[in-house]
mmCIF file of the protein (N, C-alpha, C, O) and its ligand, coordinates in Angstrom:
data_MODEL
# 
_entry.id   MODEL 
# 
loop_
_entity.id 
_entity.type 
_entity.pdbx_number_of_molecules 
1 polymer     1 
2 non-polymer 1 
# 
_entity_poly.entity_id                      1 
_entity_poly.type                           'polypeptide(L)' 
_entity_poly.nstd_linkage                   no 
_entity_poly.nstd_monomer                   no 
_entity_poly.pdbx_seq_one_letter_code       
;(UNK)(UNK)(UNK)(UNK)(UNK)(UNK)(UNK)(UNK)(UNK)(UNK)(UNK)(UNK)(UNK)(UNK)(UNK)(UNK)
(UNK)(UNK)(UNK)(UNK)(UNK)(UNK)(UNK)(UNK)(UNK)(UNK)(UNK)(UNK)(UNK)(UNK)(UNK)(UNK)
(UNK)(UNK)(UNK)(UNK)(UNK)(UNK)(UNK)(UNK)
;
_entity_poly.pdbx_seq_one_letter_code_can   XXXXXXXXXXXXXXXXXXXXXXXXXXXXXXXXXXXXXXXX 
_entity_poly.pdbx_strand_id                 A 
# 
loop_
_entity_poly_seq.entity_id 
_entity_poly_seq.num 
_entity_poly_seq.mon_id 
_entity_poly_seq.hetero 
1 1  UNK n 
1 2  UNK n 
1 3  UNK n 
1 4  UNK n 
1 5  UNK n 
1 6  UNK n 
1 7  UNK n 
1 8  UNK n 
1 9  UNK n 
1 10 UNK n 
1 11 UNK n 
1 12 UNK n 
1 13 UNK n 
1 14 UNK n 
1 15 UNK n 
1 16 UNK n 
1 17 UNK n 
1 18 UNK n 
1 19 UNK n 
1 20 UNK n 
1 21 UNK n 
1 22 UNK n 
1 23 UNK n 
1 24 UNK n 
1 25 UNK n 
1 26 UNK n 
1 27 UNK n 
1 28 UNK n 
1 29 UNK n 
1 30 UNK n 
1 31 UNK n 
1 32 UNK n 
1 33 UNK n 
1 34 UNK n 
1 35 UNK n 
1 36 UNK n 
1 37 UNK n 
1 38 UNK n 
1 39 UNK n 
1 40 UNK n 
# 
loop_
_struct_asym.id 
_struct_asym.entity_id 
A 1 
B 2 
# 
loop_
_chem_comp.id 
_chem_comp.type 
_chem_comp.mon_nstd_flag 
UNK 'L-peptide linking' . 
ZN  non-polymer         . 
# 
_pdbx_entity_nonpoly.entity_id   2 
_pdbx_entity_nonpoly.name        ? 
_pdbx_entity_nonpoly.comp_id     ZN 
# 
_pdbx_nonpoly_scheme.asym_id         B 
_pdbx_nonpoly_scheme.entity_id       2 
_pdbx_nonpoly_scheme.mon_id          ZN 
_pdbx_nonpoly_scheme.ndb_seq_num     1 
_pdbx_nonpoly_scheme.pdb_seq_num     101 
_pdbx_nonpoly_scheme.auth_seq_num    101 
_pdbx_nonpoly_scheme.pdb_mon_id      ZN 
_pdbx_nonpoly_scheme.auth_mon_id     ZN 
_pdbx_nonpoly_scheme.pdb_strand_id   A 
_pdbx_nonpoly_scheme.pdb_ins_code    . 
# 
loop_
_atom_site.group_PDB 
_atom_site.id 
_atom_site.type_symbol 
_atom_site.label_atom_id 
_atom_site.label_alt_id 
_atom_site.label_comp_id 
_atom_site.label_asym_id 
_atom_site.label_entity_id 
_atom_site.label_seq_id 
_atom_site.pdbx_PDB_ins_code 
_atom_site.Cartn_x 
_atom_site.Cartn_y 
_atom_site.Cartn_z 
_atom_site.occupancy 
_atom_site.B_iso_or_equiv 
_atom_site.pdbx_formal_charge 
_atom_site.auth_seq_id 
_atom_site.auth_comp_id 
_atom_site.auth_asym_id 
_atom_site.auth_atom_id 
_atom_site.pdbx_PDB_model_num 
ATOM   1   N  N  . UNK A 1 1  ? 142.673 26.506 -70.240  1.00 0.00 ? 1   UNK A N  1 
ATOM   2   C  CA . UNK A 1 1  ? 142.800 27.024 -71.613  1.00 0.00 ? 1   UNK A CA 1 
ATOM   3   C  C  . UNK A 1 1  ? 142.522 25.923 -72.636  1.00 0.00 ? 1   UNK A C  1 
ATOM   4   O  O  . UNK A 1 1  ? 141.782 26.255 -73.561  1.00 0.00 ? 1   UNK A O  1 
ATOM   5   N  N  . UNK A 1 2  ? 143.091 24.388 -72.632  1.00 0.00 ? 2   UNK A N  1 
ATOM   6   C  CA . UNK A 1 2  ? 142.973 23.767 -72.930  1.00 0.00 ? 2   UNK A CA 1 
ATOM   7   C  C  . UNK A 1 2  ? 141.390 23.594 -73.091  1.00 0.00 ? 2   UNK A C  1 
ATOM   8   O  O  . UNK A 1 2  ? 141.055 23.715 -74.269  1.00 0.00 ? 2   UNK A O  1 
ATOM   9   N  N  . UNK A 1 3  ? 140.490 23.381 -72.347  1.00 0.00 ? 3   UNK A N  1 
ATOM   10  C  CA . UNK A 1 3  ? 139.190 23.496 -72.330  1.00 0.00 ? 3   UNK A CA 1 
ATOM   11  C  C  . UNK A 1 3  ? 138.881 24.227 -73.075  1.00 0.00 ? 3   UNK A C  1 
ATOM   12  O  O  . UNK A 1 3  ? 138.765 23.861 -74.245  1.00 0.00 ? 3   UNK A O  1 
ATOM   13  N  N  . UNK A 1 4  ? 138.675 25.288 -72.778  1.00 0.00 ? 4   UNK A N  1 
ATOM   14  C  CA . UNK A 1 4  ? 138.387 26.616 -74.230  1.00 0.00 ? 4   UNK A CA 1 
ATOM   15  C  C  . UNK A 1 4  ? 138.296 25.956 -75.226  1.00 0.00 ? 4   UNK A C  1 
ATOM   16  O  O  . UNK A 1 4  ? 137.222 25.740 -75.788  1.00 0.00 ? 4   UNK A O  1 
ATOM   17  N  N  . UNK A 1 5  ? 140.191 25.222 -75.882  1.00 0.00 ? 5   UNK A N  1 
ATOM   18  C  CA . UNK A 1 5  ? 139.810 25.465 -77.275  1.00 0.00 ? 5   UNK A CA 1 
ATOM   19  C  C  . UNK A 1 5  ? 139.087 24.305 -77.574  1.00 0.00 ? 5   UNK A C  1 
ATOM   20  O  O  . UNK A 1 5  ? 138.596 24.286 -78.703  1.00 0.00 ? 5   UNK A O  1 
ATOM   21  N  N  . UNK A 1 6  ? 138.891 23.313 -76.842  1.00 0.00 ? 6   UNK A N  1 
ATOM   22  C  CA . UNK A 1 6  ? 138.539 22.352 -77.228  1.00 0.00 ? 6   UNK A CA 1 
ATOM   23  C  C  . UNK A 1 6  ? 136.235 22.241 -77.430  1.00 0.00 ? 6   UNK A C  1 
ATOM   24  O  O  . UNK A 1 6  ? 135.360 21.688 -78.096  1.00 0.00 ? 6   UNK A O  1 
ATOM   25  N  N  . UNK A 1 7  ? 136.386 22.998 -76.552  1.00 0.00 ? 7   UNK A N  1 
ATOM   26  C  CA . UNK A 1 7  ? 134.889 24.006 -77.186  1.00 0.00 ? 7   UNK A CA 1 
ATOM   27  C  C  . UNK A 1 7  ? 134.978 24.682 -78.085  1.00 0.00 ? 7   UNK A C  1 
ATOM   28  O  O  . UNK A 1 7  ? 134.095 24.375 -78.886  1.00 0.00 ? 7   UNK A O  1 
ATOM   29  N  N  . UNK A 1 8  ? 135.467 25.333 -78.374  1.00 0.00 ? 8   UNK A N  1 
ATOM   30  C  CA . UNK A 1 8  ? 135.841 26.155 -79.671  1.00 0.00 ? 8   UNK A CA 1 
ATOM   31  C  C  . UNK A 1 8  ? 135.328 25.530 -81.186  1.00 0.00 ? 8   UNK A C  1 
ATOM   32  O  O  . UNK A 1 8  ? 134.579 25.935 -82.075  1.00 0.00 ? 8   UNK A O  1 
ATOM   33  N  N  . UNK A 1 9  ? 136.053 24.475 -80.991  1.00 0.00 ? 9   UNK A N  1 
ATOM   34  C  CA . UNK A 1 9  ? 136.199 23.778 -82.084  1.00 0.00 ? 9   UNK A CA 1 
ATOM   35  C  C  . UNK A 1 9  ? 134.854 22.712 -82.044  1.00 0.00 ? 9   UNK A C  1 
ATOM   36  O  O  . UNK A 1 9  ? 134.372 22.421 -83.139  1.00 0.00 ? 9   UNK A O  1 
ATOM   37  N  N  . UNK A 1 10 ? 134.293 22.179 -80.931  1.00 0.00 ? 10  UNK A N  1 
ATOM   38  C  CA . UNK A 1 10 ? 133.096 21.811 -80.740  1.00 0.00 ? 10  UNK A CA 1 
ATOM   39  C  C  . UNK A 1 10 ? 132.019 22.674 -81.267  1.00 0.00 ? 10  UNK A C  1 
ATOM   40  O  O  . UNK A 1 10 ? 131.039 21.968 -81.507  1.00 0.00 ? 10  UNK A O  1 
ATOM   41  N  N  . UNK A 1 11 ? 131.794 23.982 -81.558  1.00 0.00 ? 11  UNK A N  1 
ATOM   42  C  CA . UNK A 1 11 ? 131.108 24.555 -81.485  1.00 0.00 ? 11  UNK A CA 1 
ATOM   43  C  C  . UNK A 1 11 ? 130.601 24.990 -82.586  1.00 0.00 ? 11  UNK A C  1 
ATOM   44  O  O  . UNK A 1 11 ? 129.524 25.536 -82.829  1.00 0.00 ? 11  UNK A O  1 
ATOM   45  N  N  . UNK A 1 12 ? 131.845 24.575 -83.499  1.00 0.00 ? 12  UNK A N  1 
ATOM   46  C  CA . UNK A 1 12 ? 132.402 25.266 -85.325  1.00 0.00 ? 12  UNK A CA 1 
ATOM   47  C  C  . UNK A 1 12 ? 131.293 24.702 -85.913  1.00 0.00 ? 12  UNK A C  1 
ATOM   48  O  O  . UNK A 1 12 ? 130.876 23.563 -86.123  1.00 0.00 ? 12  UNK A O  1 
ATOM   49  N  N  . UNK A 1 13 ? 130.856 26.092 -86.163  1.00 0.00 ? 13  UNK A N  1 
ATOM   50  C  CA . UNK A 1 13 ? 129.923 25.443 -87.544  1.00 0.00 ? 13  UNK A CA 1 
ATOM   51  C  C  . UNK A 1 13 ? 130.330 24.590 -88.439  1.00 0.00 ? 13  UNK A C  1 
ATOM   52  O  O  . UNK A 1 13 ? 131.501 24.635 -88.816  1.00 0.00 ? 13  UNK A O  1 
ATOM   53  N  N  . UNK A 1 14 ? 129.374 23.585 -88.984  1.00 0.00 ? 14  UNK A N  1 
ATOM   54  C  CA . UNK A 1 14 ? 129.721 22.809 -90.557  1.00 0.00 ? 14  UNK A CA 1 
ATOM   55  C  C  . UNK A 1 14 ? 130.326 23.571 -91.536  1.00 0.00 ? 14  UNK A C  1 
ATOM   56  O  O  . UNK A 1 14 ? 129.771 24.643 -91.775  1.00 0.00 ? 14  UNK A O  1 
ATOM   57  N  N  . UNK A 1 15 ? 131.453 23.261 -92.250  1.00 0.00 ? 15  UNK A N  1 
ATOM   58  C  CA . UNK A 1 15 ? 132.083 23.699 -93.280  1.00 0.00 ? 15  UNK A CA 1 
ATOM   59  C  C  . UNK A 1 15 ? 131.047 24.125 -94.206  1.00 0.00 ? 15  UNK A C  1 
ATOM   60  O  O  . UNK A 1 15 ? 130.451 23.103 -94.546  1.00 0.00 ? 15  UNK A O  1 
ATOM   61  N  N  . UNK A 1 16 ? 130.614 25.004 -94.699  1.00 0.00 ? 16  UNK A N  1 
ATOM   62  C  CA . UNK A 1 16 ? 129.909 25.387 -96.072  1.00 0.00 ? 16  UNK A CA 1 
ATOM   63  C  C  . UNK A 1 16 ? 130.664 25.718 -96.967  1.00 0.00 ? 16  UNK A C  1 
ATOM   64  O  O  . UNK A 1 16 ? 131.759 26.274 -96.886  1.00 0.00 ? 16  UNK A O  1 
ATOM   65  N  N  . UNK A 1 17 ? 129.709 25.155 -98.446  1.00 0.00 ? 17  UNK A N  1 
ATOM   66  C  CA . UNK A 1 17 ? 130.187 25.475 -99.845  1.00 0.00 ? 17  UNK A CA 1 
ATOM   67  C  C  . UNK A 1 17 ? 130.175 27.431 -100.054 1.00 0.00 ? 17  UNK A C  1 
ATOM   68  O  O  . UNK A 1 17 ? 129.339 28.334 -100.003 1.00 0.00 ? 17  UNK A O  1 
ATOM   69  N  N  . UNK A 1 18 ? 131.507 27.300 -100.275 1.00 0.00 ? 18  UNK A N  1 
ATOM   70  C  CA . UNK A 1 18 ? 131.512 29.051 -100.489 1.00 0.00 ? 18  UNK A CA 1 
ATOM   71  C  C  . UNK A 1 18 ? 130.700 29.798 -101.714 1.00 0.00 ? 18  UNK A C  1 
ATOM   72  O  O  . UNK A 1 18 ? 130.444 30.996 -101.838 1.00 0.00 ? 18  UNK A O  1 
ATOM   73  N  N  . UNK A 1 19 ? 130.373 28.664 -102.596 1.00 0.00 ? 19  UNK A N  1 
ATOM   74  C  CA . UNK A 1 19 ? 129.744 29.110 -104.029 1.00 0.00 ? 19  UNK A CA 1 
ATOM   75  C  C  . UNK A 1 19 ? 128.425 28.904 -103.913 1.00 0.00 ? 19  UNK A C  1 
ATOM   76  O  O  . UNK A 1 19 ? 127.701 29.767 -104.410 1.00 0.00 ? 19  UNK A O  1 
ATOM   77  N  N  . UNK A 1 20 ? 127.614 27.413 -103.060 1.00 0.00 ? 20  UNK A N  1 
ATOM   78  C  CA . UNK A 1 20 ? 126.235 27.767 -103.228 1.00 0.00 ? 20  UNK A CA 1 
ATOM   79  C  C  . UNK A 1 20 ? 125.956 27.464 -101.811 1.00 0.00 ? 20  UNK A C  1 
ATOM   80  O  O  . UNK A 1 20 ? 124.833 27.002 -101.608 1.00 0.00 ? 20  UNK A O  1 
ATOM   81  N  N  . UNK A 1 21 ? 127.034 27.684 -100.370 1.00 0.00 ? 21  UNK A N  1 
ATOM   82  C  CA . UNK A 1 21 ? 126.325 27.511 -99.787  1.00 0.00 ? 21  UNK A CA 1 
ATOM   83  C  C  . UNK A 1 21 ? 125.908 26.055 -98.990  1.00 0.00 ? 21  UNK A C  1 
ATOM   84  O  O  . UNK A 1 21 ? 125.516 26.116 -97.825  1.00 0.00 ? 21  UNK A O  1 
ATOM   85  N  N  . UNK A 1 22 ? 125.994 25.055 -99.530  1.00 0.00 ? 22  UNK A N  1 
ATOM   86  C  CA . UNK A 1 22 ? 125.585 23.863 -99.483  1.00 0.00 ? 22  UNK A CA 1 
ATOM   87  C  C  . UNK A 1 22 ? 126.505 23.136 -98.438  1.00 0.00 ? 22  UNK A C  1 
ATOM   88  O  O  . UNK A 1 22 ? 127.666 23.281 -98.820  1.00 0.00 ? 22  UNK A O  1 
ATOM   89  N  N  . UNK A 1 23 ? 126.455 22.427 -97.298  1.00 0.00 ? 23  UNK A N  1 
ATOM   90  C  CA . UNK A 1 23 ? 126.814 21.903 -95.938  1.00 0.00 ? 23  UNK A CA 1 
ATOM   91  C  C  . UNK A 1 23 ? 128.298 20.851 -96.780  1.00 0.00 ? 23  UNK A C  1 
ATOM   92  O  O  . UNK A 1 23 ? 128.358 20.242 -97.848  1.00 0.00 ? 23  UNK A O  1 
ATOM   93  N  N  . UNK A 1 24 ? 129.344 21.079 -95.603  1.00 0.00 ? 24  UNK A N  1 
ATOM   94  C  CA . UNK A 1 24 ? 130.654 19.592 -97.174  1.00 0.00 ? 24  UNK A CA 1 
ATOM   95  C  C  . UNK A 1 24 ? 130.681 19.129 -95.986  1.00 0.00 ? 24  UNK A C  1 
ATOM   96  O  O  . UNK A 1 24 ? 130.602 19.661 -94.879  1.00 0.00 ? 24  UNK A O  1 
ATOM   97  N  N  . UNK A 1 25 ? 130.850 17.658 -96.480  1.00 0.00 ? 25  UNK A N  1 
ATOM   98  C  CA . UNK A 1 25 ? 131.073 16.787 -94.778  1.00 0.00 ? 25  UNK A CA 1 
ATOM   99  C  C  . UNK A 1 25 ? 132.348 17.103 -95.276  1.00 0.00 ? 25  UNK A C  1 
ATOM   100 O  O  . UNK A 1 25 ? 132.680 17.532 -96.381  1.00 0.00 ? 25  UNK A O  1 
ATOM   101 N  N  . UNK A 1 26 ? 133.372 16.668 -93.730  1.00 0.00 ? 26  UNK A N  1 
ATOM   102 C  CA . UNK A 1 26 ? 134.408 17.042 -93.547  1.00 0.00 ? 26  UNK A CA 1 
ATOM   103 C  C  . UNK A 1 26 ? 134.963 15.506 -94.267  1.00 0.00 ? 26  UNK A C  1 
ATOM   104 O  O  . UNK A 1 26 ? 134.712 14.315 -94.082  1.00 0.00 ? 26  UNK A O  1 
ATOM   105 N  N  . UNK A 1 27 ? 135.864 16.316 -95.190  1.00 0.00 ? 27  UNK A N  1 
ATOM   106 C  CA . UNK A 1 27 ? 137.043 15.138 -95.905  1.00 0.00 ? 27  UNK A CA 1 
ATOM   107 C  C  . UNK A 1 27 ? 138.625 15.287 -95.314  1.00 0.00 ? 27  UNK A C  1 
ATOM   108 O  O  . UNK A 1 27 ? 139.450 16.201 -95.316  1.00 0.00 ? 27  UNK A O  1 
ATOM   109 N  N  . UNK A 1 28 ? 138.604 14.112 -94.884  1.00 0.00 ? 28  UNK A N  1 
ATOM   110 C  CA . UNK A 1 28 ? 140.235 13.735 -93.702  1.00 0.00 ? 28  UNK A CA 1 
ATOM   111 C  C  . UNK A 1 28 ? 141.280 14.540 -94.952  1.00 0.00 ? 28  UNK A C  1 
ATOM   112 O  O  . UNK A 1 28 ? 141.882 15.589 -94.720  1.00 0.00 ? 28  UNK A O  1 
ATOM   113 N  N  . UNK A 1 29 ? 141.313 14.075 -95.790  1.00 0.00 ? 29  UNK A N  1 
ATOM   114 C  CA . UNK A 1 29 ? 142.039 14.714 -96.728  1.00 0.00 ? 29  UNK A CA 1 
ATOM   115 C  C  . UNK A 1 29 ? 142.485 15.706 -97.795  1.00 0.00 ? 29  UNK A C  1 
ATOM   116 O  O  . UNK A 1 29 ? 143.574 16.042 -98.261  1.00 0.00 ? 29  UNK A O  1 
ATOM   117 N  N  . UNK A 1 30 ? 141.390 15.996 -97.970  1.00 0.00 ? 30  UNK A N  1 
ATOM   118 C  CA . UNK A 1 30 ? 141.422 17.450 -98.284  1.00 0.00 ? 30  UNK A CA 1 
ATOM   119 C  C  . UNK A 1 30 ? 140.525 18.245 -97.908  1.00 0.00 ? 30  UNK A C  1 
ATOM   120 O  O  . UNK A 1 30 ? 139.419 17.897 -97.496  1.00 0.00 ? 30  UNK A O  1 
ATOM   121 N  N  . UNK A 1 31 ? 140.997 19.596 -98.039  1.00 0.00 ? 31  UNK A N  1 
ATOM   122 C  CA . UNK A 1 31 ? 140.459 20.847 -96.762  1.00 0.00 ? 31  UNK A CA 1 
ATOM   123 C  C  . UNK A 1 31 ? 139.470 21.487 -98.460  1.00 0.00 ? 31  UNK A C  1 
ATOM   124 O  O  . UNK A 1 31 ? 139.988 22.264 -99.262  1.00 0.00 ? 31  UNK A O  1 
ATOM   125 N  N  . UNK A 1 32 ? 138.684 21.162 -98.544  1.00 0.00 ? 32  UNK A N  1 
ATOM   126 C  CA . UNK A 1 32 ? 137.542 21.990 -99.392  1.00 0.00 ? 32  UNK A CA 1 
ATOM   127 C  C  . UNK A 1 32 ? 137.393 23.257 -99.168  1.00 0.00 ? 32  UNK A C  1 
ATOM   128 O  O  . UNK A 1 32 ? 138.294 23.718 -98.467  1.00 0.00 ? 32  UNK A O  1 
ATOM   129 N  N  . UNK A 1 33 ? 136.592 24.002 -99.499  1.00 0.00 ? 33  UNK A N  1 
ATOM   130 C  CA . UNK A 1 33 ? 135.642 24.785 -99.575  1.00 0.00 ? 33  UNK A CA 1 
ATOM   131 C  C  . UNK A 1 33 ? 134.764 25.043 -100.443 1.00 0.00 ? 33  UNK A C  1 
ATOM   132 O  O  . UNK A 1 33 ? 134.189 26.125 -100.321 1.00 0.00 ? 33  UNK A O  1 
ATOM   133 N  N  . UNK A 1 34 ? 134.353 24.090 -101.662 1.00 0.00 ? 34  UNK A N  1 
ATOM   134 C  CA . UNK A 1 34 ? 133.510 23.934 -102.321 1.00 0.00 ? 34  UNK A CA 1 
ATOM   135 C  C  . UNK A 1 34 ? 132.839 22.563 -102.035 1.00 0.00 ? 34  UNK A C  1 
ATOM   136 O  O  . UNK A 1 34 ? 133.511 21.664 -101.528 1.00 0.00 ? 34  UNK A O  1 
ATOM   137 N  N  . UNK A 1 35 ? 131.664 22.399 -102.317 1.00 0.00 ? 35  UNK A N  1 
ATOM   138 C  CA . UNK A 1 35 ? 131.062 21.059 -102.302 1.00 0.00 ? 35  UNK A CA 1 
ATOM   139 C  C  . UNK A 1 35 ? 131.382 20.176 -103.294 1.00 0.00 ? 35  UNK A C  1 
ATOM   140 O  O  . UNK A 1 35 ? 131.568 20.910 -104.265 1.00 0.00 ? 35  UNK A O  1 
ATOM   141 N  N  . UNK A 1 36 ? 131.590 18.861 -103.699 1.00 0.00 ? 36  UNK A N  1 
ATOM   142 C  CA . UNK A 1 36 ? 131.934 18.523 -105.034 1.00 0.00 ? 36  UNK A CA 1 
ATOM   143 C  C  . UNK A 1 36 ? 130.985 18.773 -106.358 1.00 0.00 ? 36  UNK A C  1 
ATOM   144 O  O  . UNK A 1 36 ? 131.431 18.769 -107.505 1.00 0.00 ? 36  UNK A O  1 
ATOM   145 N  N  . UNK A 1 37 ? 129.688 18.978 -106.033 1.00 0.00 ? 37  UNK A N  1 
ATOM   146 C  CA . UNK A 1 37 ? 129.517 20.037 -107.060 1.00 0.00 ? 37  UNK A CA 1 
ATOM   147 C  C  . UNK A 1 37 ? 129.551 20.899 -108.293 1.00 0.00 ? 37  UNK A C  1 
ATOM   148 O  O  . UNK A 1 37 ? 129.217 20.939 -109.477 1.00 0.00 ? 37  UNK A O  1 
ATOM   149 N  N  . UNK A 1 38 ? 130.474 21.927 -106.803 1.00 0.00 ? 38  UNK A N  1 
ATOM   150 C  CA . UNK A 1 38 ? 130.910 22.966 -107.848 1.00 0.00 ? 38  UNK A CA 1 
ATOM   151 C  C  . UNK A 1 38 ? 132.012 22.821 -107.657 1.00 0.00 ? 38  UNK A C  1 
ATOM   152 O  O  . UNK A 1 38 ? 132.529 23.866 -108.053 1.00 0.00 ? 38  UNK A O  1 
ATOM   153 N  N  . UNK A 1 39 ? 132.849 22.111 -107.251 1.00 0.00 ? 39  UNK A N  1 
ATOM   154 C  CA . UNK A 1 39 ? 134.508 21.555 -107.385 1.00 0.00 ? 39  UNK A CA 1 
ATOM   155 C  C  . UNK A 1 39 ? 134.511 21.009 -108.948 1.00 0.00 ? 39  UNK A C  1 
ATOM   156 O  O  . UNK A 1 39 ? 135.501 21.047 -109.678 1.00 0.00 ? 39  UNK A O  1 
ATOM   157 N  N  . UNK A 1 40 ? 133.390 20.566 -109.267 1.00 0.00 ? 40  UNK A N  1 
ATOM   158 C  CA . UNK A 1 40 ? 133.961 19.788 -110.594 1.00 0.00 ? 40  UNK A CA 1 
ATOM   159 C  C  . UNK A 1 40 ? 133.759 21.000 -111.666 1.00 0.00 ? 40  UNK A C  1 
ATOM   160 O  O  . UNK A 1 40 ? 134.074 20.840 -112.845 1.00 0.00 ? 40  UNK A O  1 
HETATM 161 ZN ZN . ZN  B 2 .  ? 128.554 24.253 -103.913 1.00 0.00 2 101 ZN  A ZN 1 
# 
């Protein structure tokens, strides 16, 4: 099972910007969903 999820999460698409779309690298610290962008 362990296996599973650990593909799972291997598998996850790149976070995308919910407004245009646009790829967010992953920030350790905060959980986005906009690109900075359209965050500002
Ligand atoms: Zn955006």
């Amino acid at each position: 099972m362990i296996e599973n999820v650990v593909e799972f999460f291997k598998n996850l698409p790149p976070k995308q910007c919910v407004t245009c779309g646009e790829t967010i690298e992953e920030q350790h610290e905060c959980y986005q969903t906009k690109c900075p962008t359209c965050s500002e």
